[in-house]
C-alpha positions as a Markdown table, in Angstrom:
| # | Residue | x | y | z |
|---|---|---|---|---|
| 1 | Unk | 0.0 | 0.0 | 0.0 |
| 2 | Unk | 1.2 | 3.7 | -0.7 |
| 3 | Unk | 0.8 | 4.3 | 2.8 |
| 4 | Unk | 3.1 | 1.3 | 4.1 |
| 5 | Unk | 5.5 | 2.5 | 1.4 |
| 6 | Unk | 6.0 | 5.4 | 2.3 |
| 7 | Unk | 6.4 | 4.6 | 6.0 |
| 8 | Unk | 9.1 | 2.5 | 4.9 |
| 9 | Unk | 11.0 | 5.5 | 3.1 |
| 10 | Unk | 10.7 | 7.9 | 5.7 |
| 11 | Unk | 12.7 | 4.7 | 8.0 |
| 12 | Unk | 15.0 | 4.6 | 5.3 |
| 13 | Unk | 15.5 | 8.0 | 4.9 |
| 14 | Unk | 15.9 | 9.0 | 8.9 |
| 15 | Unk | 18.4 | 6.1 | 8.7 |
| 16 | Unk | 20.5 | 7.9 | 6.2 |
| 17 | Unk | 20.5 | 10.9 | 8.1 |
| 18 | Unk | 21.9 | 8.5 | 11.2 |
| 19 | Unk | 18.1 | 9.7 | 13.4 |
| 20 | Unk | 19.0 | 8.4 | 16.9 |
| 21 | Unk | 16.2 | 9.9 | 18.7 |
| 22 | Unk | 15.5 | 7.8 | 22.0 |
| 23 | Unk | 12.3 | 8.1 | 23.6 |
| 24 | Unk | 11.9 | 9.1 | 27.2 |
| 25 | Unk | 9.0 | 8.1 | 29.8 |
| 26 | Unk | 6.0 | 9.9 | 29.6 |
| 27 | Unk | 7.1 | 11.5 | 32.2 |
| 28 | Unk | 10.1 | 13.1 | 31.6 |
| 29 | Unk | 8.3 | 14.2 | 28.1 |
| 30 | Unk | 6.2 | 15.7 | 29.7 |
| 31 | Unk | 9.3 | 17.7 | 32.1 |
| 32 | Unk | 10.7 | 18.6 | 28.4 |
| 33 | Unk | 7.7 | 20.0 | 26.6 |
| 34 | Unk | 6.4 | 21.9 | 29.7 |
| 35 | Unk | 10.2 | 24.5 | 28.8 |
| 36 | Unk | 9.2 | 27.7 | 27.4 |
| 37 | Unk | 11.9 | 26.8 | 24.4 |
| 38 | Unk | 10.2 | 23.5 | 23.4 |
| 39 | Unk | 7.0 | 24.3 | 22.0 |
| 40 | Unk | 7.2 | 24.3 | 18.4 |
| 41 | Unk | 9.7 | 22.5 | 16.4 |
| 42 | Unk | 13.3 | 24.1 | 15.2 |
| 43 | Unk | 14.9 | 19.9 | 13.5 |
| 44 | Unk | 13.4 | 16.6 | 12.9 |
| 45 | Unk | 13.6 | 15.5 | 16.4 |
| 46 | Unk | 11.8 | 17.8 | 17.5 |
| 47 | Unk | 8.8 | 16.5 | 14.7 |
| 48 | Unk | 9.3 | 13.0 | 15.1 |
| 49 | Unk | 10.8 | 12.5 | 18.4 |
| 50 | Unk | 9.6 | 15.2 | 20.6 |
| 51 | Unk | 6.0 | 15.4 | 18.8 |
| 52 | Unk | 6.3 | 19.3 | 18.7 |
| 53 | Unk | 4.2 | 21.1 | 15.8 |
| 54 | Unk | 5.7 | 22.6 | 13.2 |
| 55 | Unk | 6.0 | 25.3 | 11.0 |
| 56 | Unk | 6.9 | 25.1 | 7.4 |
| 57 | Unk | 10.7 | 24.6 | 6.3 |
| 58 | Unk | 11.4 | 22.7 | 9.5 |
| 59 | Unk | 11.0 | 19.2 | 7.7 |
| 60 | Unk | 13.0 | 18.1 | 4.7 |
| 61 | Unk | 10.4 | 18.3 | 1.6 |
| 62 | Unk | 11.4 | 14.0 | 1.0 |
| 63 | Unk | 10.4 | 13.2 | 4.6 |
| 64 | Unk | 7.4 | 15.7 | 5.1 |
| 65 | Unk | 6.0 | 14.0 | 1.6 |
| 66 | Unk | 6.2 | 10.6 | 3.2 |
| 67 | Unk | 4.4 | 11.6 | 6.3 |
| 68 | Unk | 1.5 | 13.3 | 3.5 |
| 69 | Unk | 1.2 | 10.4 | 1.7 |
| 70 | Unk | 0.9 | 7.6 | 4.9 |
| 71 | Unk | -1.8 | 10.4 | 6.4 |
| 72 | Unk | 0.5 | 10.8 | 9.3 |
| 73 | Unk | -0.2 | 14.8 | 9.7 |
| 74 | Unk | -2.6 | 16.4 | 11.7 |
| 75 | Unk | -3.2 | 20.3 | 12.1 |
| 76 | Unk | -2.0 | 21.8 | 15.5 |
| 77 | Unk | -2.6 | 25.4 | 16.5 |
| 78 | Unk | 1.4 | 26.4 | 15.4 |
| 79 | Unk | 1.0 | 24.5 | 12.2 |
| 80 | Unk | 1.1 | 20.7 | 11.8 |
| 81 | Unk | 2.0 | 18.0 | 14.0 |
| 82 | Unk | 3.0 | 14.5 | 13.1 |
| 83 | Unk | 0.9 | 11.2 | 14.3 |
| 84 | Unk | 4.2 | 9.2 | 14.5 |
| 85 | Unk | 7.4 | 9.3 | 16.6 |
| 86 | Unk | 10.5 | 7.3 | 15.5 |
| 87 | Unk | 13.1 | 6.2 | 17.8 |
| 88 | Unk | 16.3 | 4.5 | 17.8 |
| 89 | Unk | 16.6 | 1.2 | 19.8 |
| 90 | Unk | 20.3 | -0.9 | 18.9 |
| 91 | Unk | 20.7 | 0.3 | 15.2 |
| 92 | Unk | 17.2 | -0.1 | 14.2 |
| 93 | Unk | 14.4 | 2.4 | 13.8 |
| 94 | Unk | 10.9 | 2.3 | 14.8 |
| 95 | Unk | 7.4 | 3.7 | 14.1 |
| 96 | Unk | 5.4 | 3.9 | 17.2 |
| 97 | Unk | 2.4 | 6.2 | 18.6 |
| 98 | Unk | 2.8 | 9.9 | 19.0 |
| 99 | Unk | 3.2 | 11.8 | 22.0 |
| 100 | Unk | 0.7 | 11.6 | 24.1 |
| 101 | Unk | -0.5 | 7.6 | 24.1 |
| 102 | Unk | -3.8 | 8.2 | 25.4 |
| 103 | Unk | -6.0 | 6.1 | 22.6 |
| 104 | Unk | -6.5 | 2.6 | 23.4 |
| 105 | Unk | -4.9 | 1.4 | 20.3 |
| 106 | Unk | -2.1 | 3.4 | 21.1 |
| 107 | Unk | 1.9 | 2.2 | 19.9 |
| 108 | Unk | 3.5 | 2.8 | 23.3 |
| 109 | Unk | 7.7 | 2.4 | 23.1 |
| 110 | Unk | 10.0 | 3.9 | 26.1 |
| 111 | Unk | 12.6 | 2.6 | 28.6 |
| 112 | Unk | 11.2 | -0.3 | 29.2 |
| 113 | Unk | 11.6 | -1.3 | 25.1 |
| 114 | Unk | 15.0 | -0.8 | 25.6 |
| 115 | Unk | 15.5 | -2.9 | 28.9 |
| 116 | Unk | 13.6 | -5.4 | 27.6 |
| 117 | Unk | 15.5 | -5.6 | 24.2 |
| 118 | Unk | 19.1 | -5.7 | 26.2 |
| 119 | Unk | 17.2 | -9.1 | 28.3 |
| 120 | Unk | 16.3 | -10.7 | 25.0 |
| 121 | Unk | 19.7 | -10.1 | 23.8 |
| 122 | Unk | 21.9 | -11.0 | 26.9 |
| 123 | Unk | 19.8 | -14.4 | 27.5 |
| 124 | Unk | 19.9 | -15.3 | 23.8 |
| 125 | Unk | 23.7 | -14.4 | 23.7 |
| 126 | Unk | 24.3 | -16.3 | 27.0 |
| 127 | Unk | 22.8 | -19.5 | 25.8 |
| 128 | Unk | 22.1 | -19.6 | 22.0 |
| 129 | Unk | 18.9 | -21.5 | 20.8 |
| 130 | Unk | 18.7 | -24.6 | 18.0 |
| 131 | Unk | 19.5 | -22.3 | 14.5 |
| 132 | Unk | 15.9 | -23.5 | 14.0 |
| 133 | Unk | 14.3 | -22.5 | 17.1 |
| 134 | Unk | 10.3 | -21.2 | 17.7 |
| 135 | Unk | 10.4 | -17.9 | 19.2 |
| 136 | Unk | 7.2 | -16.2 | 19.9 |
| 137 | Unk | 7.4 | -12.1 | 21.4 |
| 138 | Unk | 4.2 | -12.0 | 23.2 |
| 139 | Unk | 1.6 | -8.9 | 22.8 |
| 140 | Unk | 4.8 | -7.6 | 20.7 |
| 141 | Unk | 4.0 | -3.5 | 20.2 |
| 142 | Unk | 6.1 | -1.9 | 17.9 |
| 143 | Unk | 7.9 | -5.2 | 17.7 |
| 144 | Unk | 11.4 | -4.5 | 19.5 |
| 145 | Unk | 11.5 | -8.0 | 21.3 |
| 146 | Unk | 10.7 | -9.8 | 17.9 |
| 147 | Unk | 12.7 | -8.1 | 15.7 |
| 148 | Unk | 16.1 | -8.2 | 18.6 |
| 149 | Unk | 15.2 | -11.9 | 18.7 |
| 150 | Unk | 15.7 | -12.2 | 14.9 |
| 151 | Unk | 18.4 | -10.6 | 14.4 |
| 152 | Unk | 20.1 | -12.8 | 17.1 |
| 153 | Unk | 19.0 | -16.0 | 15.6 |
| 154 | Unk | 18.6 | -15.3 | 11.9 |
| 155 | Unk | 17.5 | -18.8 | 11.1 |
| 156 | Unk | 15.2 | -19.3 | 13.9 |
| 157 | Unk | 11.5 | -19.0 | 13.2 |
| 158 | Unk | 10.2 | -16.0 | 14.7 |
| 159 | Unk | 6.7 | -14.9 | 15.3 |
| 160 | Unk | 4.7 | -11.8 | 17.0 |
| 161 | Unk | 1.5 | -11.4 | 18.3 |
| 162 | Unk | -0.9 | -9.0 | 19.5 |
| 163 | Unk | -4.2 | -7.7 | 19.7 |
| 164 | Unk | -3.8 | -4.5 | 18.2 |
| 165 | Unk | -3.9 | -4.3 | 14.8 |
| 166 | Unk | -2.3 | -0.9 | 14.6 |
| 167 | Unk | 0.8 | -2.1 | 16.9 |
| 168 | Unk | 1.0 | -5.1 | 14.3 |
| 169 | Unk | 1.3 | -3.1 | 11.6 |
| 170 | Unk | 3.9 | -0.8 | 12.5 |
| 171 | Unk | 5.5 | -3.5 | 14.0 |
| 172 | Unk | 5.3 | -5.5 | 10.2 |
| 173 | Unk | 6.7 | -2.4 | 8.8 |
| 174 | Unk | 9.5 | -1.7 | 11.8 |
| 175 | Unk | 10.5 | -5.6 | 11.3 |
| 176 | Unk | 10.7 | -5.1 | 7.6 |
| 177 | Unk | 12.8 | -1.6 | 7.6 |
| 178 | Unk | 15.4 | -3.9 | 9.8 |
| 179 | Unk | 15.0 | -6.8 | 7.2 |
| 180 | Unk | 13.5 | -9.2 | 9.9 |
| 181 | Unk | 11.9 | -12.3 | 8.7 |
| 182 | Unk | 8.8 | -12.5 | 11.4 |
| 183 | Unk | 5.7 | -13.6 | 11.0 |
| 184 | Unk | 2.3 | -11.6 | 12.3 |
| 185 | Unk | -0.1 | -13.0 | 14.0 |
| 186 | Unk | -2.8 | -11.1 | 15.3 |
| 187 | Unk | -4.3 | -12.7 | 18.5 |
| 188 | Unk | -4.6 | -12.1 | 22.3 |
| 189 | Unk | -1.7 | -14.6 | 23.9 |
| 190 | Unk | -1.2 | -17.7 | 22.0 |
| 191 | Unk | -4.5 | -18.5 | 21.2 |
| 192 | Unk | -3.7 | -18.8 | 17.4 |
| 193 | Unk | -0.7 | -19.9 | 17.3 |
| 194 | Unk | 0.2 | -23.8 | 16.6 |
| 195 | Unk | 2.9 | -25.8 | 17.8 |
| 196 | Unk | 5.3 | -25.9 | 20.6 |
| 197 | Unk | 7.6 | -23.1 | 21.7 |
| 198 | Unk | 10.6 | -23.2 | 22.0 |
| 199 | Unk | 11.3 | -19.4 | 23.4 |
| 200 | Unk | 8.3 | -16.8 | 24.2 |
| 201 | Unk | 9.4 | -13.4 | 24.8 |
| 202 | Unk | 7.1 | -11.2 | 27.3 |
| 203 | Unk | 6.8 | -7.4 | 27.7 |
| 204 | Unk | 3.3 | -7.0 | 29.2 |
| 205 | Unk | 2.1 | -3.3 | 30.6 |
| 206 | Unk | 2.1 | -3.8 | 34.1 |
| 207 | Unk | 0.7 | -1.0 | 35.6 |
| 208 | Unk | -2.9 | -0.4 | 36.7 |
| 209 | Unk | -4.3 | 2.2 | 34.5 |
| 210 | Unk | -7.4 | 4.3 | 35.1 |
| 211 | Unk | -8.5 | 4.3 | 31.5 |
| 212 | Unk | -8.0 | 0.5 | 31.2 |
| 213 | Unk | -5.9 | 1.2 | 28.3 |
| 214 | Unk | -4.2 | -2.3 | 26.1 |
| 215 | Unk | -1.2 | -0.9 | 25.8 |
| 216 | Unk | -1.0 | 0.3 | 29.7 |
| 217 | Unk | -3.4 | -1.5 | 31.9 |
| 218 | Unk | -1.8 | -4.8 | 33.9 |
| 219 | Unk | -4.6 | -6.0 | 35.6 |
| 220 | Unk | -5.2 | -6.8 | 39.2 |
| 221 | Unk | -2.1 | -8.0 | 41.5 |
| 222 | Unk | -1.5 | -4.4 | 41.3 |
| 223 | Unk | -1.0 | -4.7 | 37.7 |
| 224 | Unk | 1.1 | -8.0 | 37.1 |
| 225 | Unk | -1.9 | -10.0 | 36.8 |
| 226 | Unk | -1.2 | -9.9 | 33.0 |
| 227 | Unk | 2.0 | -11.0 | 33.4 |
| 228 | Unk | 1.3 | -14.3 | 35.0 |
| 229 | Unk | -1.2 | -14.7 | 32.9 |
| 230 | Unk | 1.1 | -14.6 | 30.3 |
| 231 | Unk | 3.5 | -16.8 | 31.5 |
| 232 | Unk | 1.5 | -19.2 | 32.5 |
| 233 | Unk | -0.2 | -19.5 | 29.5 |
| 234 | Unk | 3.4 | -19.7 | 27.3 |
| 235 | Unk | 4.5 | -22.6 | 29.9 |
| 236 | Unk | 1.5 | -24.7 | 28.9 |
| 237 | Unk | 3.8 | -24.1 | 25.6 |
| 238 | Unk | 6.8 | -24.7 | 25.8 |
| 239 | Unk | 8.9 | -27.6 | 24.8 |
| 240 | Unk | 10.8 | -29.5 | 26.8 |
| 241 | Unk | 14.6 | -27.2 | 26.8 |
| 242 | Unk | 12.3 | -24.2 | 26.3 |
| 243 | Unk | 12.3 | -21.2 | 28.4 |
| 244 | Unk | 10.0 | -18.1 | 29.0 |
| 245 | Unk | 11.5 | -14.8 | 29.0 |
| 246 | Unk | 9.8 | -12.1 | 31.2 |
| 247 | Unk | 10.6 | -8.6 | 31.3 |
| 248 | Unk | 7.7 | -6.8 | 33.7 |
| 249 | Unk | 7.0 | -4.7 | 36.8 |
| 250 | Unk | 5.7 | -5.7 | 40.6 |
| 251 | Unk | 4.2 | -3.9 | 43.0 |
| 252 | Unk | 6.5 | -4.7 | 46.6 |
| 253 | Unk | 3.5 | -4.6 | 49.7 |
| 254 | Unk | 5.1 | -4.4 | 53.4 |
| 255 | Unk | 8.5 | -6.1 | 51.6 |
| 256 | Unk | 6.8 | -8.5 | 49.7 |
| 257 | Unk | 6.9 | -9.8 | 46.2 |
| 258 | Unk | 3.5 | -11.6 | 45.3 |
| 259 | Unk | 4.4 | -11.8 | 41.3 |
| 260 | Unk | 7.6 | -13.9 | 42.6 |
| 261 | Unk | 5.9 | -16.2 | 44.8 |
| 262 | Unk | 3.0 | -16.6 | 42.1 |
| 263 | Unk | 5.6 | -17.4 | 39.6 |
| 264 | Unk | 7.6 | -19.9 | 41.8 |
| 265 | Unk | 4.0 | -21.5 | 42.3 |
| 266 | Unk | 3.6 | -21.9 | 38.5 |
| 267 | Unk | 7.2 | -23.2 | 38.0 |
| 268 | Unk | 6.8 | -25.8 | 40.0 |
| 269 | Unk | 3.8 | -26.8 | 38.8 |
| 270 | Unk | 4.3 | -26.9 | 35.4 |
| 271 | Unk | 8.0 | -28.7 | 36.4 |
| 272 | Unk | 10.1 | -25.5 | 35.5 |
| 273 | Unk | 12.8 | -23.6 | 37.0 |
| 274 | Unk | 12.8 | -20.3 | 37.3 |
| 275 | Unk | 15.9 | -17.6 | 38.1 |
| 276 | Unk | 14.2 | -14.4 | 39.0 |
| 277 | Unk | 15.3 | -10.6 | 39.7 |
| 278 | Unk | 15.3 | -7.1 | 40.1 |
| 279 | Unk | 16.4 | -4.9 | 36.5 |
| 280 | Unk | 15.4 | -1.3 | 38.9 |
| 281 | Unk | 14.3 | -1.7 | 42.0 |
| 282 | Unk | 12.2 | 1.7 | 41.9 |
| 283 | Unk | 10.1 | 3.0 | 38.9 |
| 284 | Unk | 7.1 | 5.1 | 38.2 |
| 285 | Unk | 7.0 | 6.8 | 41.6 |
| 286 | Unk | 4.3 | 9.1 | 40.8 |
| 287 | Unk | 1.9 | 5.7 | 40.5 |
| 288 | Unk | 1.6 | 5.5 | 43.9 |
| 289 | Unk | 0.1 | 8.9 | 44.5 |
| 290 | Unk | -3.1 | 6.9 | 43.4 |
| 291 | Unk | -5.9 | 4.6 | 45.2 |
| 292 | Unk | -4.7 | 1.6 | 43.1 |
| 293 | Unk | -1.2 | 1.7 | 44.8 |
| 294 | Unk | -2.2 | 3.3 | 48.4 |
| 295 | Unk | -0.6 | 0.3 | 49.8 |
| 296 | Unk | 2.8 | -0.1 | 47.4 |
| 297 | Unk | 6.2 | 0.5 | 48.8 |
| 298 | Unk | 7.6 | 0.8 | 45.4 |
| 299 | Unk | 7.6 | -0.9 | 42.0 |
| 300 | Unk | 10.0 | -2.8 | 40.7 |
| 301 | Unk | 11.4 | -3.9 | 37.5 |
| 302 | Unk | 12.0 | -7.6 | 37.4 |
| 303 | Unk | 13.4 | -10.1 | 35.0 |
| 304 | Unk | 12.2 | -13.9 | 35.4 |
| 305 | Unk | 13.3 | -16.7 | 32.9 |
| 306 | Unk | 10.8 | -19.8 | 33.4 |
| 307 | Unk | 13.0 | -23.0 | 31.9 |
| 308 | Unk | 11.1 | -26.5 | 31.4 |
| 309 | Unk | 13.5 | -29.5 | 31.8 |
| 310 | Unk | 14.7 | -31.9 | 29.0 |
């Protein structure tokens, strides 16, 4: 489609001008934007990283006709604005929602992208799967997990899911500016995908949103009821050798760790180890200003890998 297309040129042309932008958290954003000198864009960050408006002459005429011709434009008061940010994760670009996610089909891509693409690579690096492995990333967003995943094991067979179709299709188009081979599938879980697994790759949201949003909303648990979910559902999955990589958050209560001890449960269960532990031991702060997390001492950032014996 011209749309796709042209999506695909404006990755290839940001790459030639070596784009690096790297997204911050919403927070922080919103620290940056709120400077008298950052409200209307002056360079291409500022468009497609920043999500400033902008006046004419700021963009290059090649990339502003790309973002015409995928509709990615929008009026804003100082001119126009565009509906995409790009960022820079490990060499490859990617498409992803503008700044503010606030839709329910929002693209959301951050920090925790980058943590959870540096996991994916350090455990696949630390112990290599079979050259043809089956790796599935898990409600995969703009597709970071995936695409890291397949550019670690070329020759493994690599899928992503999710339930959004517009995550999936920026995450086709972010897997084929890298020149990942990945297939889409577009479901909730695993439900439609066959076969055993022999890696699934987990980045759920874990925090417990107001507005119930996909891309945000965790569940109960204080959010990480997703995540066991999740895993759970890829350990009924996996084949023997396999493993489950997590990358999430958990609410800590009076010292303790309820995702951890939910997660040992389900190991043992299902007859898999599990190595667990803290990425950050304190994130998103301001959550627990709110009812949801009156009775949080902090959240952390965890890591669990969930490995089902020979």
């Amino acid at each position: 489609m011209p749309a796709d297309a042209a999506l695909l040129d404006l990755l290839r042309l940001l790459k030639q001008r070596n784009y690096t932008f790297v997204t911050p958290t919403p927070a922080t954003h919103a620290r940056v934007l709120s400077r008298p000198d950052r409200q209307v864009a002056h360079t291409i960050e500022d468009v497609l990283g920043w999500s400033l408006p902008f006046q004419p002459g700021v963009m290059p005429p090649d990339l502003l006709e790309c973002l015409a011709t995928a509709d990615m434009l929008e009026a804003a008061a100082s001119g126009q604005r565009s509906r995409i940010r790009v960022s820079a994760l490990r060499g490859k670009l990617y498409l992803h929602s503008a700044y503010p996610t606030v839709t329910q089909e929002a693209v959301f891509f951050g920090p925790d992208s980058y943590r959870f693409a540096d996991l994916i690579a350090r455990e696949l690096s630390c112990e290599a799967p079979a050259a043809d492995a089956r790796i599935v990333d898990i409600g995969t967003g703009a597709g970071a997990g995936a695409i890291v995943a397949a550019t670690a094991c070329p020759d493994a067979r690599v899928t992503m899911t999710d339930i959004n179709a517009r995550a999936l299709r920026f995450a086709r188009l972010n897997a084929a500016a890298a020149g990942a081979r990945i297939d889409i599938i577009e479901t909730a879980g695993l439900e439609r995908v066959d076969g055993p697994i022999d890696i699934a790759t987990i980045n759920p949201p874990y925090i417990v949103d107001d507005g119930a949003r996909t891309y945000r909303d965790g569940g109960g648990m204080h959010g990480a009821e997703l995540s066991l979910e999740l895993t759970t559902a890829a350990l009924d999955r996996v084949a023997p050798g396999g493993r489950v990589i997590l990358y999430t958050g958990s609410a800590i209560v009076g010292g303790q760790d309820a995702l951890r001890t939910a997660l040992a449960q389900r190991a043992a269960s299902a007859g898999c180890s599990l190595c667990y532990r803290e990425l950050d031991p304190d994130v998103f702060g301001e959550e627990l200003d709110g009812p949801a997390y009156r009775d949080v001492d902090r959240i952390a950032l965890v890591a669990a890998t969930l490995r089902r014996g020979p």
